[in-house]
ZASEZA-927572 format. One record per residue (C-alpha): residue number from 0; x, y, z. Coordinates in steps of 0.25 Angstrom, whole numbers. Example, Ala and Ser with C-alpha at 12.3 -4.5 7.8 and 13.67 -1.06 7.14 Angstrom:
2
SITE num X Y Z
SITE 0 49 -18 31
SITE 1 55 -4 29
This chain:
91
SITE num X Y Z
SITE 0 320 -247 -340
SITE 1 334 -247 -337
SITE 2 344 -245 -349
SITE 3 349 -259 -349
SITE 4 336 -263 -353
SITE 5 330 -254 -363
SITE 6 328 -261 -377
SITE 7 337 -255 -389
SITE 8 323 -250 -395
SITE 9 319 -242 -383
SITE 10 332 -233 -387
SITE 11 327 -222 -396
SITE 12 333 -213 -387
SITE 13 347 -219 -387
SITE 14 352 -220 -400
SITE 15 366 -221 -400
SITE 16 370 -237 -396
SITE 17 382 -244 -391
SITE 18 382 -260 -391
SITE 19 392 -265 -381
SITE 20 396 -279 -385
SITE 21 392 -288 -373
SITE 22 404 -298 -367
SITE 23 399 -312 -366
SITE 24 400 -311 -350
SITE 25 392 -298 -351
SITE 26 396 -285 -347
SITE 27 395 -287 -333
SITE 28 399 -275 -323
SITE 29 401 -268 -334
SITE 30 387 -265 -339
SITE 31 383 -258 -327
SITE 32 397 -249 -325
SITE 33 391 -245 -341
SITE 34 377 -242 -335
SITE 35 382 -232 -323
SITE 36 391 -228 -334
SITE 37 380 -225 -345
SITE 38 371 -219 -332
SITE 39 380 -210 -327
SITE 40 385 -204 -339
SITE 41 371 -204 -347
SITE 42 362 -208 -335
SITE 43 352 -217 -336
SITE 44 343 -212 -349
SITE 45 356 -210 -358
SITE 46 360 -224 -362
SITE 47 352 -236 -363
SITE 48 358 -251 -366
SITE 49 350 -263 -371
SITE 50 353 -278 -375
SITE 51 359 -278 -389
SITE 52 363 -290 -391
SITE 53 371 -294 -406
SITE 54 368 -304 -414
SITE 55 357 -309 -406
SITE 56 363 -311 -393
SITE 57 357 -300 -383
SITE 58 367 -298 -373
SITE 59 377 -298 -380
SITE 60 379 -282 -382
SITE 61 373 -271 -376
SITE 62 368 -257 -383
SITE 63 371 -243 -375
SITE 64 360 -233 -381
SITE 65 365 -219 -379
SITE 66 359 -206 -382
SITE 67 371 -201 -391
SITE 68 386 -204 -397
SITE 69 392 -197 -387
SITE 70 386 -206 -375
SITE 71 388 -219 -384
SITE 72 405 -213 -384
SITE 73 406 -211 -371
SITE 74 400 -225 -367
SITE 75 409 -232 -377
SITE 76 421 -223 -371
SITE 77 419 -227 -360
SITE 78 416 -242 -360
SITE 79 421 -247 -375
SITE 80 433 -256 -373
SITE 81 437 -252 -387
SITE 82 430 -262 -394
SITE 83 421 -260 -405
SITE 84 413 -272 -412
SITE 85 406 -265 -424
SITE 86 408 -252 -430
SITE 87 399 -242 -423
SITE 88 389 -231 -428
SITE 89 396 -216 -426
SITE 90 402 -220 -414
């Protein structure tokens, strides 16, 4: 099953998560630059993403499962825009 479409409860093996706030026009190109991204540096078993929607609305975010801290730091290095909508947990 590709990443994109494993279910957050299928992710035992990935326990840090990073949700990425959905824009209203989608992510766009930009979801599969993250994938190469995520695959090359992690390949394809090192990451995992999944539907995780707030609020109720399911496409309106999107959760990156990493293996550990360090992995979930280098994605946000090197794709956060700076922004931050809620606290996180140790990162």
């Amino acid at each position: 099953m590709p990443p994109a479409q494993q279910h957050e409860k299928s992710l035992p093996l990935l326990p840090v998560r990073v949700l990425v706030a959905v824009p209203p026009g989608g992510l766009g190109a930009q979801l599969e630059v993250m994938r190469a991204w995520l695959d090359r540096a992690y390949g394809p078993g090192g990451w995992a993403a999944a539907a995780a929607g707030l609020g109720g609305v399911v496409n309106d975010a999107v959760a990156f499962y990493f293996r550990d801290r360090a992995a979930a730091r280098a994605f946000l290095a090197r794709f956060s825009c700076g922004y931050r909508a809620a606290p996180g947990r140790g990162l």
